[in-house]
C-alpha positions in Angstrom: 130.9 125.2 77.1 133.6 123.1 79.3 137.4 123.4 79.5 139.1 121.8 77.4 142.2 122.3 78.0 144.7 124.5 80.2 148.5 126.0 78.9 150.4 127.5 82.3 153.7 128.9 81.3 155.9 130.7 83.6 153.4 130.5 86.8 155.4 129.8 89.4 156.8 126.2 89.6 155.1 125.0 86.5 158.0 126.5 83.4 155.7 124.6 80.8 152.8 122.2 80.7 149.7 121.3 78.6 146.9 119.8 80.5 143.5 118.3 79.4 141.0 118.7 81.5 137.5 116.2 81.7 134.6 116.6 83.8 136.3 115.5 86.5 139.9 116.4 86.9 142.1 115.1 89.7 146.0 116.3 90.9 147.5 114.4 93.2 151.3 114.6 94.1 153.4 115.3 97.4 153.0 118.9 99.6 154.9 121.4 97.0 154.3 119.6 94.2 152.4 122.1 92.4 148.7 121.2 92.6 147.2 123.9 93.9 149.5 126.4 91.2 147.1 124.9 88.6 144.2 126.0 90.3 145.8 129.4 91.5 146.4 129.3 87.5 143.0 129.5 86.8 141.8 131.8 89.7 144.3 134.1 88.0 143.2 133.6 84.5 139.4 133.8 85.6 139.2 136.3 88.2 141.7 138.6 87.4 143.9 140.1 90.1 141.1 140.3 92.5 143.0 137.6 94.6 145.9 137.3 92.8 148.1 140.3 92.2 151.1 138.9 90.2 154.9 140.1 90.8 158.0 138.6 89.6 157.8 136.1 92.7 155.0 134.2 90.8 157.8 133.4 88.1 159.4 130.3 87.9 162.4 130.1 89.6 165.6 131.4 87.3 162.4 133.0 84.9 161.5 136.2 86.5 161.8 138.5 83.7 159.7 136.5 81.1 156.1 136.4 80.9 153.1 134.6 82.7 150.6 132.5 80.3 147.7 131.2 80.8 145.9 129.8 78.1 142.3 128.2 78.2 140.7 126.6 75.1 136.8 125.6 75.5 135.0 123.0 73.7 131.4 122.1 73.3 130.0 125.2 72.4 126.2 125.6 72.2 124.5 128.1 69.5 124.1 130.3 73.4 127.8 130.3 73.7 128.4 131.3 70.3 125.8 134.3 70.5 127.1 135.7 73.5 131.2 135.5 72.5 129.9 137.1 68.9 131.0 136.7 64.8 134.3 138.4 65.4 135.3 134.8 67.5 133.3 132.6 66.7 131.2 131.2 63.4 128.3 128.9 63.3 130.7 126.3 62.9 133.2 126.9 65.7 133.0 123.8 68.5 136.3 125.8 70.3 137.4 128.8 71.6 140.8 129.7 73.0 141.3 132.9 75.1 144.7 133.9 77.3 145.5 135.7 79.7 149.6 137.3 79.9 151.4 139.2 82.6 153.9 141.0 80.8 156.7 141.1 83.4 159.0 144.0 82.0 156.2 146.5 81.7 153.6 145.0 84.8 150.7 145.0 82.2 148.1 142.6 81.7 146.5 141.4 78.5 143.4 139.2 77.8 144.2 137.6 74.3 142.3 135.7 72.0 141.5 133.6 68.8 139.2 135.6 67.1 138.4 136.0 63.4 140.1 139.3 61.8 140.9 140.2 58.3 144.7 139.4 58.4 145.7 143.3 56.8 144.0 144.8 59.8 146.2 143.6 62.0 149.4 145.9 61.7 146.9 148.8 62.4 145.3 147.1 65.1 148.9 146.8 66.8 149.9 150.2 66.8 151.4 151.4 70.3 149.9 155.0 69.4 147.7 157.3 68.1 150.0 158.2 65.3 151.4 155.3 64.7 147.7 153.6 64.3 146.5 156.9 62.0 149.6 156.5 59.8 149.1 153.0 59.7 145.4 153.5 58.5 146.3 156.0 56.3 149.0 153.4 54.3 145.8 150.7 54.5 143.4 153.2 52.7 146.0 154.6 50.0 147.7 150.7 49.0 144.0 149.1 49.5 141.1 151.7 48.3 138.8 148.7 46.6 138.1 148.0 51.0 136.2 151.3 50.8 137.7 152.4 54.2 136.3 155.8 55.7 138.5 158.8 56.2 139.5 158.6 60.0 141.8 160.3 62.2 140.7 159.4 65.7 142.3 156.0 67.1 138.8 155.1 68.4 137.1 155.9 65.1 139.8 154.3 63.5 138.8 151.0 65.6 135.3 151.2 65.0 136.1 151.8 61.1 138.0 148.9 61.0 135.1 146.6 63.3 132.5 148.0 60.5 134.5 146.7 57.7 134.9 142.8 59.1 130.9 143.0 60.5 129.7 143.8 57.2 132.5 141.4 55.2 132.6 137.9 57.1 133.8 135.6 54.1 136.6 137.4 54.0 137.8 136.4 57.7 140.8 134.1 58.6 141.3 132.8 62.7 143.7 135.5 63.7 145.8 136.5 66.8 144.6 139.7 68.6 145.2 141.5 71.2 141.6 142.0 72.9 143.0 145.6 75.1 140.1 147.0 72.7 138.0 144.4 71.1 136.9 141.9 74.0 137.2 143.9 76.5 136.1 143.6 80.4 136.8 139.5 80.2 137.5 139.3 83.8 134.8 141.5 84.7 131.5 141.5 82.9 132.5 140.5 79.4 131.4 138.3 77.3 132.5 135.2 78.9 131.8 136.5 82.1 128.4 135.6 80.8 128.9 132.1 80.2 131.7 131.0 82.4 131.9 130.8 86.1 135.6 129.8 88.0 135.0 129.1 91.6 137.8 128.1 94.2 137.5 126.9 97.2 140.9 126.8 98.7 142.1 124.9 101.8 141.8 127.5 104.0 138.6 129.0 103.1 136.2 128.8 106.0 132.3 127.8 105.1 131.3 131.5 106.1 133.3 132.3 103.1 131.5 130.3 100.6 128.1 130.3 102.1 128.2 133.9 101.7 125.6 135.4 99.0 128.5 137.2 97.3 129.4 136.5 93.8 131.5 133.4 92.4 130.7 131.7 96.3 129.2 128.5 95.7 125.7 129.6 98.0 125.5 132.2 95.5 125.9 129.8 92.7 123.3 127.9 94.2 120.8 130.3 94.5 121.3 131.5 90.9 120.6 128.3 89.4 117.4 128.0 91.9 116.0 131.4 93.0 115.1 134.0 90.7 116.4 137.4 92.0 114.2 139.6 90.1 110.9 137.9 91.4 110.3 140.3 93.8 111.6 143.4 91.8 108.4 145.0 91.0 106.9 144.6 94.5 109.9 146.2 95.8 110.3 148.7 93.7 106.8 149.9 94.5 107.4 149.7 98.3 110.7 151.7 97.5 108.7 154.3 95.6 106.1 154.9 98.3 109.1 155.7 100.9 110.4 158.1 98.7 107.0 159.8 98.4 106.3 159.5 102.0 110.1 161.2 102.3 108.9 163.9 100.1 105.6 164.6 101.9 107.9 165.1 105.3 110.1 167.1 103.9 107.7 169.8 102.5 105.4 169.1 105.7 108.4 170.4 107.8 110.8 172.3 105.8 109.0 173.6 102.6 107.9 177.2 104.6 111.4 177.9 105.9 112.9 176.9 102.5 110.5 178.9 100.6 111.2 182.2 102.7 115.4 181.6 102.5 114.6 181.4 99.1 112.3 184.7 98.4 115.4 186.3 100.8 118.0 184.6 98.7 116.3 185.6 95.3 115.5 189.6 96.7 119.8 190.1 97.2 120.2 187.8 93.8 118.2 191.0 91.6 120.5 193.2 92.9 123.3 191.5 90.8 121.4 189.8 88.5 118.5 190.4 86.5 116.3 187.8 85.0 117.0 184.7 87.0 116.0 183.1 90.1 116.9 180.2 92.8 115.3 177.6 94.4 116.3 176.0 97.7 114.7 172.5 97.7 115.6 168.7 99.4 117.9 167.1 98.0 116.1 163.5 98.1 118.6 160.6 97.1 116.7 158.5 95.0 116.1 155.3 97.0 116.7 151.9 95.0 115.9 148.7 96.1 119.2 146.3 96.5 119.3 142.9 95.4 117.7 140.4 97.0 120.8 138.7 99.4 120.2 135.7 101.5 122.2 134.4 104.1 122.1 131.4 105.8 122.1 130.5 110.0 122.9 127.4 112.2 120.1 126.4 114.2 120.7 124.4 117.1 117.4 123.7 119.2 115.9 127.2 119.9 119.5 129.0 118.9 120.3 130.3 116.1 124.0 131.3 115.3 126.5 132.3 112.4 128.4 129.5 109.8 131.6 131.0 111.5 131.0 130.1 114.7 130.9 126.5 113.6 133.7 123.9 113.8 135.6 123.0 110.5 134.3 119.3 110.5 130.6 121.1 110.5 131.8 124.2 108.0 132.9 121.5 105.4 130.2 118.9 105.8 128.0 122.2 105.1 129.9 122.6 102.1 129.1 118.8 101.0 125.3 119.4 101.5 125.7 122.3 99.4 127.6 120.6 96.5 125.1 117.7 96.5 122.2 120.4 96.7 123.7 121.9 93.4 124.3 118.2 91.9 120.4 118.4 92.2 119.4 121.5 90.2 119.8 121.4 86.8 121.0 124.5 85.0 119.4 126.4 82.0 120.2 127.0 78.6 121.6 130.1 79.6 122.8 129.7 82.9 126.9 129.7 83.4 128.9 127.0 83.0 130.2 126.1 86.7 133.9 125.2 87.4 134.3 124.1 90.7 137.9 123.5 92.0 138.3 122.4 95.4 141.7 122.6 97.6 142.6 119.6 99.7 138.3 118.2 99.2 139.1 115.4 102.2 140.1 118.3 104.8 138.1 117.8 108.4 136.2 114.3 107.3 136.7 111.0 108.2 137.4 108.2 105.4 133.4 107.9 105.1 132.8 111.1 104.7 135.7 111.7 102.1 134.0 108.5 100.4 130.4 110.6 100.7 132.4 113.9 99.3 133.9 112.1 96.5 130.8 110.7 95.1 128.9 113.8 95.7 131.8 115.3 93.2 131.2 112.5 91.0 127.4 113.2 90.6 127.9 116.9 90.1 129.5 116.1 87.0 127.3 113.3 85.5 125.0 115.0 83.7 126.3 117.4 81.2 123.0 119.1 81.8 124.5 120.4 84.6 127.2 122.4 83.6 129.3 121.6 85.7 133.3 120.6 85.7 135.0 120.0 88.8 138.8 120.3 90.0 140.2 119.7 92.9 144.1 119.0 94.5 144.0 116.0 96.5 145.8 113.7 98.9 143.4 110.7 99.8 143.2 107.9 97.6 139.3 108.1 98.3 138.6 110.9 95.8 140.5 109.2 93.0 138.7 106.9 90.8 140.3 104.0 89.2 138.3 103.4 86.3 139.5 106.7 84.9 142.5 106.8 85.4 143.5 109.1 82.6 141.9 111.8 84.7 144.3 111.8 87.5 147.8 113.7 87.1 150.8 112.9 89.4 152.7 116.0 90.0 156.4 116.2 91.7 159.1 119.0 92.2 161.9 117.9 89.6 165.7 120.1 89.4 167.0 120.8 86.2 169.3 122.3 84.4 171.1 125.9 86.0 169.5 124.3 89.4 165.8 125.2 88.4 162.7 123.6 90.4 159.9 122.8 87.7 156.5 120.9 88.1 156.6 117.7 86.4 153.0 116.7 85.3 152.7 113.1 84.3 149.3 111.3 82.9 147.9 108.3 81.1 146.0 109.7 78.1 142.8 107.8 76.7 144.8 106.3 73.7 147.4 105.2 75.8 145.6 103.6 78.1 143.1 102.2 75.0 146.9 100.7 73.8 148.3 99.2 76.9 145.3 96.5 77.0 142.5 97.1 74.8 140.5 94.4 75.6 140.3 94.0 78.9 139.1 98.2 79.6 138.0 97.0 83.1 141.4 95.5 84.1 142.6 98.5 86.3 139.7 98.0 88.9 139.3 94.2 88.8 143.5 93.9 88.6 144.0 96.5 91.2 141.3 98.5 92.2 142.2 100.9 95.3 145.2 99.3 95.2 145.9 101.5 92.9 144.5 104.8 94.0 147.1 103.9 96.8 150.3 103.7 94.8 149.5 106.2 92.9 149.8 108.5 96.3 152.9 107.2 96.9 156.7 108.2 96.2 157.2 104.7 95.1 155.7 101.5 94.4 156.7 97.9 95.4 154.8 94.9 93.1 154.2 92.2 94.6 151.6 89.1 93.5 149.7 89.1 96.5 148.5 90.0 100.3 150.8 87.0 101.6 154.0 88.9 99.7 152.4 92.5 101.2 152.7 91.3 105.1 156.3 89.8 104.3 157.7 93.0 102.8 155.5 95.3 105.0 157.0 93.9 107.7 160.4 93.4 107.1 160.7 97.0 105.5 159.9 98.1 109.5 163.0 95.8 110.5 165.0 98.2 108.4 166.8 101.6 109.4 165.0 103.5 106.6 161.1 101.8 106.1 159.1 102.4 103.3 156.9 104.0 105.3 159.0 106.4 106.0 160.3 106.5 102.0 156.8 107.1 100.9 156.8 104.0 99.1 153.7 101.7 98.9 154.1 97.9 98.8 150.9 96.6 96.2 149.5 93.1 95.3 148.9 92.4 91.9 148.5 88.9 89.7 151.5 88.5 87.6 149.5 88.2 84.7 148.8 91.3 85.7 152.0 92.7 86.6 152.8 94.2 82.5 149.5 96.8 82.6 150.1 97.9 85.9 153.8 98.1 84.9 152.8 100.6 82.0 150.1 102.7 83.7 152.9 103.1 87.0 155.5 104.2 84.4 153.1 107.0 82.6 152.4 108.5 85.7 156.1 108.8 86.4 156.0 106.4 89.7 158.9 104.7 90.1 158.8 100.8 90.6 160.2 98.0 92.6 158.9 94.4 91.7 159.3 90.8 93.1 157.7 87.7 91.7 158.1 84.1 92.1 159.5 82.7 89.1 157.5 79.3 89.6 160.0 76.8 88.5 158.6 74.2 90.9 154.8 74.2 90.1 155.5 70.7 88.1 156.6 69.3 91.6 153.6 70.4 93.4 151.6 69.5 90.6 153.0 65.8 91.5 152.4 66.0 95.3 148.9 66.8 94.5 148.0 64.3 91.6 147.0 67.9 89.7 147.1 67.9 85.8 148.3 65.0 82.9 151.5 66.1 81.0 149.4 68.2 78.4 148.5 70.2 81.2 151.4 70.4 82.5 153.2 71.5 79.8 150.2 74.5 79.2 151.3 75.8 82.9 154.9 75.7 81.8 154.8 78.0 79.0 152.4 80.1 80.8 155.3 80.4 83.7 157.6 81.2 81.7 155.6 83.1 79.6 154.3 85.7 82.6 158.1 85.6 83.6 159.4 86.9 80.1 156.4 89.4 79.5 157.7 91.0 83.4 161.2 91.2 82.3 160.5 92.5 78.8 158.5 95.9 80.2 161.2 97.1 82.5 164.3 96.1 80.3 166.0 93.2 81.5 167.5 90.3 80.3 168.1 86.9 82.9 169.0 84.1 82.0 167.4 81.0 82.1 167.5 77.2 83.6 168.1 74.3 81.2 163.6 74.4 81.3 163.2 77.8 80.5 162.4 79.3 83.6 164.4 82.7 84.5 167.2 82.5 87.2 166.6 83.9 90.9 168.1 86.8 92.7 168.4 90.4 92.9 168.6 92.7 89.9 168.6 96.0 91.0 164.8 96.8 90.9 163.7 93.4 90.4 163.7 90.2 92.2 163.0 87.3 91.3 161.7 84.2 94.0 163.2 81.0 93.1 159.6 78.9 93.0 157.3 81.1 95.5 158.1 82.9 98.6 157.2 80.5 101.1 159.5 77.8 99.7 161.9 80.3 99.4 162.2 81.3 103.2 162.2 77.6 104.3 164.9 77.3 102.2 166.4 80.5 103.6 165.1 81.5 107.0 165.5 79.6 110.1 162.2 78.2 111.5 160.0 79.4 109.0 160.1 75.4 107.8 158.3 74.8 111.6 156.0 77.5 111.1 154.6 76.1 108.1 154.3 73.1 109.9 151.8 74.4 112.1 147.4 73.9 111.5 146.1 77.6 110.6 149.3 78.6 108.9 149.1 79.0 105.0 147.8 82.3 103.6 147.7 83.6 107.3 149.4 87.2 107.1 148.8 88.0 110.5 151.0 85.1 112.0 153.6 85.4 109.1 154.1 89.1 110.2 154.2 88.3 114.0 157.2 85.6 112.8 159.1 88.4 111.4 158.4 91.1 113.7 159.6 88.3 116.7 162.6 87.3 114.7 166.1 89.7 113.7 166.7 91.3 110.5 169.9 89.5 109.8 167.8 85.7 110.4 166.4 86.6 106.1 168.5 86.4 103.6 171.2 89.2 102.3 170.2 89.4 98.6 166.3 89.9 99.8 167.4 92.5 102.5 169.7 94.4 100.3 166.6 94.1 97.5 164.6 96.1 99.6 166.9 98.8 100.8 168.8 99.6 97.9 167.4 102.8 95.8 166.9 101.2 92.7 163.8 101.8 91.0 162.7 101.6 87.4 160.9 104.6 85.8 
C-alpha cells in the first residue's frame, strides 16, 4: 500500500493543491516556498497532534476561520491491506483507499474521515449530533423501513452496533459512502487500523541523529530494527527471569515481614470482632507485579577505546550516521505484513559535501527500487544533486504567489507523465542526453536563460557580472542547450512554472562558411537551410512570437523582449559589434576557449558590447 496521492486545503500557505506522489517524490522551490508545509501536512495527517497542535495560525493567510484538509488516497493494496482496514472500507476488489483528516476551525475538533462502504439510509442516523436526535432518527428508520429487520434500540451505542450488524451481515447491499469515522474507524492516528499498515516518518532539518537513532517509535533506528530484529525473541526467557524475581521478592518478604504482619493482623482482627462479627483482615505485601519491558536498543560512537553518545557528535557525523542507516534499511526487505515506510526527509543535503549529497541521493534512490521494500520517500530539497532528470515528472517547483485580497498562496507546478509522454514521445531519453544536470540546475533557479552552448554560457555569465543587478544575484541560471533542442526544454521550463529568457543565433550565414570551407554541394546546402530556418520557426512558435524574415527565410536579429535573436552566431556577431574581439579571434588557441573569452570581457567595459544585447539581459522580461 503507497501514497497515491495527497489533497492539503487550508494548511498554511498552500489554499488548494492536488499532488501525486511516486516512489520518489521531490519539492524543490526557494526558502518559504512551502516545501516543508507538505510534509508538515502529512506529519499532521499521520501523527496526529503529537507534534503538531493546530490553531488558526496554521490557516492560510485571509482563511482562518475555514477548515484544514488533508486528504490521502492509497493505491496498491495487497489482500494484507485489505484484511486489516476491513469489509466496511474496503471489498476484495478495492485497489484504493482514501482517508482524511479535518481541523474544524470554529469548534477546535478533529475528525478522521473516510471512504468506506455504508448503506446510504444509514447515514442520517449515523450523523446525529445526539443521543436523541440519533434514537429518533432510528426510530423513523425502523417504522418507514421494517422489511431491514432493525432491533429495538434506545442506547446511541447499541444503536451503532445495530446499525454495524445490519451492513456486516448484508454486503451486496453497500454503496462507497462518506462517513464520519468519530465512531467507526476509530484510533487512526494511534493504533488503528492503518496504524497497522502505514508508517509516516519525518526527519526534519533540525532533527539531530540522537533523535532518530533513538529506539522510540516512528524513528528511523526503530524502523530498522523492526524490519530486522524480532522483539519478542527473548520474551519467554525474560519472562521467566522476571517471574523468578518476583518469587525471590516474595520469599524476602515473608522471610522478614510475614511474623510482624501476621501478629498486626491477629491484633487488627481481635478490635475488628468487637464491631463486626463474621469477617476478618489480612495485612499482606503488596508485590507489584514485575513485567519485563520491551527489548530497546540504543546505539554508541566508538572511537578507539571510547565510547560516547550520537549527541555528542558533530552534524557532518550525525547525518552521515543517518545515511548508513538509510542504506542499511535499503538492504532489508520487508515482510508481507510489515508497514509500509514513508520516509520524508527536510533539507537531505544538510552537513555533506557535493559527494556525499551524490552518495545520499542514490542511497534514496535504492530505498525505493524495489517495491519489496515498502518503501516511499519524500524529501524538500535545495541541491540539484538529489533531483533526477530522467523523472522529471517527480519533481514539483514550488514559489510564494499574491493574489487576490493580497493573499500569499503556494503555487505547485509539475510535468505530469502524459505531458511529458506529449512533448516528445519518441525521444523519452531527450531530457538527460539534451540537458542533463543542466537541468536539475535551472530548475533551482528563479529564472532560466537558454542559450545553445558552453561558449554562449561564459559570454552571458560574464557579462551579467558587468551589470548592476547579476543573475547571480537574480537567482537566474544561464543553461546550454542545442536549438534543436531548445522546443522540449521550452515546454518542460514552462510546466514547472520557470520563467525563460532565450538567445539563439539565427544562422543566416552558414551558406558563407559553408563556401570558405568547400563543405556541402547545393543539395546540401539547401537541407541545412530549411533546417535553419526550420529550428528558428519551431523557437519562435513555443513562446509566441512572430519576426519577420529576410528575403531567404531566415528570421530578423535583435531584441524582443525575452528573446534574442544573433544575427548568424555570436562570435561573428561581436566582431561585428565589439571592439577587438575581431583581434582576439585572430589569436592560435582562441575558438571554443571560454576561459580567454571571459577574461576579454571581464578586462574590457560594459558599454564596449552592444546596447540591444546589454539591455536583453537586464530587462525583466521573461516568458512563462
Amino acid at each position: 500500500m503507497k501514497i497515491k496521492s495527497v489533497h492539503i486545503k487550508n494548511f498554511r500557505s498552500i489554499y488548494d493543491q492536488k499532488i501525486i506522489f511516486y516512489n520518489i517524490t521531490n519539492f524543490v522551490g526557494p526558502n518559504g516556498a512551502g516545501k516543508s508545509t507538505i510534509l508538515y501536512a502529512l506529519d499532521w495527517f499521520f501523527n496526529g497532534n503529537k507534534y503538531t497542535q493546530l490553531s488558526e495560525k496554521d490557516a492560510t493567510f485571509g482563511h482562518s476561520k475555514e477548515n484544514i484538509e488533508v486528504s490521502v488516497t492509497f493505491d496498491n493494496l495487497t489482500d494484507y491491506d485489505r484484511e486489516i482496514i476491513g469489509s466496511q472500507y474496503v471489498n476484495d476488489d478495492s485497489n484504493e483507499f482514501t482517508v482524511w483528516r479535518i481541523h474544524k476551525m470554529l469548534s477546535d475538533e478533529e475528525i478522521l474521515s473516510a471512504n468506506v462502504k455504508g448503506y446510504p439510509p444509514f447515514s442520517e442516523t449515523k450523523a446525529s449530533k445526539t443521543a436523541t436526535e440519533k434514537k429518533n432518527n432510528y426510530q423513523k428508520l425502523r417504522d418507514n423501513m421494517p422489511d431491514l429487520g432493525l432491533p429495538d434500540r434506545k442506547r446511541q451505542n447499541d444503536i451503532d452496533e445495530a446499525l454495524r450488524e445490519w451492513e456486516n451481515t448484508h454486503p451486496e447491499n453497500l454503496e462507497d459512502i462518506e462517513e464520519s469515522l468519530s465512531t467507526s474507524f476509530k484510533g487512526f492516528a494511534g493504533e488503528g487500523r492503518l496504524s497497522k499498515l502505514f508508517e509516516y516518518t519525518l526527519v526534519r532539518a533540525d532533527l539531530r541523529a540522537n533523535e532518530e537513532t533513538a529506539d522510540v517509535k516512528k524513528t528511523l533506528f526503530s524502523n530498522i530494527i523492526e524490519r530486522v530484529v524480532d522483539r519478542q525473541l527473548a520474551s519467554e526467557p525474560l519472562q521467566e527471569l522476571f517471574d523468578s524475581v518476583q518469587d525471590k521478592e516474595k520469599d524476602i518478604y515473608k522471610k522478614y515481614y510475614a511474623n510482624p504482619l501476621n501478629e498486626l493482623t491477629s491484633a487488627l482482627n481481635e478490635h475488628l470482632r468487637q464491631y463486626s462479627v463474621g469477617r476478618k483482615v489480612r495485612i499482606q505485601p503488596d508485590i507489584a507485579e514485575i513485567l519485563p519491558p520491551q527489548a530497546k536498543f540504543n546505539i554508541a560512537v566508538i572511537e578507539e577505546k571510547f565510547s560516547s553518545n550520537v549527541e555528542n557528535q558533530g552534524h557532518g557525523f550525525q547525518r552521515t550516521l543517518l545515511i548508513a542507516a538509510l542504506q542499511l534499511l535499503s538492504e532489508n526487505a520487508s515482510t508481507e505484513t510489515s508497514k509500509e515506510l514513508c520516509l520524508a526527509i527536510e533539507e537531505p543535503e544538510l552537513y555533506q559535501h557535493p559527494i556525499q549529497q551524490k552518495r545520499f541521493a542514490h542511497v534514496l534512490k535504492k530505498l525505493t527500487a524495489s517495491s519489496e521494500k515498502k518503501i516511499q520517500v519524500i524529501y524538500a530539497a535545495h541541491s540539484p544533486n538529489f533531483l533526477d532528470v530522467e523523472k522529471i515528472n517527480q519533481t514539483y517547483k514550488l514559489k510564494r504567489n499574491s493574489v487576490e485580497n493580497d493573499d500569499i498562496h503556494t503555487e505547485i507546478n509539475n510535468i505530469s507523465d502524459q505531458e511529458l509522454l506529449n512533448i516528445n514521445p519518441n525521444k523519452p531519453d531527450l531530457i538527460k542526453n539534451a540537458l542533463g544536470n543542466e537541468l536539475a540546475n535551472g530548475i533551482f533557479s528563479e529564472g532560466v536563460f537558454l542559450v545553445e552552448g558552453p561558449n554562449e554560457v561564459a559570454y552571458i555569465d560574464a557579462l551579467t557580472e558587468k551589470t548592476d543587478l547579476p543573475f547571480s544575484l537574480k537567482g537566474i541560471e544561464v543553461i546550454k542547450c542545442p536549438k534543436t533542442n531548445m522546443p522540449f526544454c521550452i515546454d518542460i521550463l514552462k510546466k514547472l512554472g520557470i520563467p525563460i529568457k532565450i538567445m539563439f543565433d539565427n544562422d543566416s550565414g552558414f551558406e558563407t562558411r559553408m563556401k570558405e570551407k568547400q563543405k556541402g554541394d547545393e543539395k546540401k546546402t539547401k537541407e541545412l537551410r530549411n533546417q535553419h530556418i526550420n529550428n528558428n520557426k519551431k523557437i519562435l512558435e513555443k513562446v509566441g512570437i512572430d519576426i519577420d524574415t529576410d528575403t531567404n527565410g531566415f528570421i530578423l536579429p535583435g531584441n524582443f523582449g525575452y528573446v534574442f535573436v544573433v544575427s548568424d552566431t555570436l562570435e561573428s556577431y561581436f566582431s561585428d559589434n565589439v571592439v577587438g574581439w575581431e583581434k582576439l579571434m585572430q589569436q592560435p588557441d582562441v575558438k571554443k576557449n571560454s576561459r580567454i573569452y571571459q577574461e576579454f570581457i571581464n578586462s574590457s567595459q560594459l558599454n564596449a558590447f552592444p546596447k540591444e544585447l546589454i539591455d536583453f539581459i537586464t530587462n525583466d522580461k521573461f516568458f512563462v
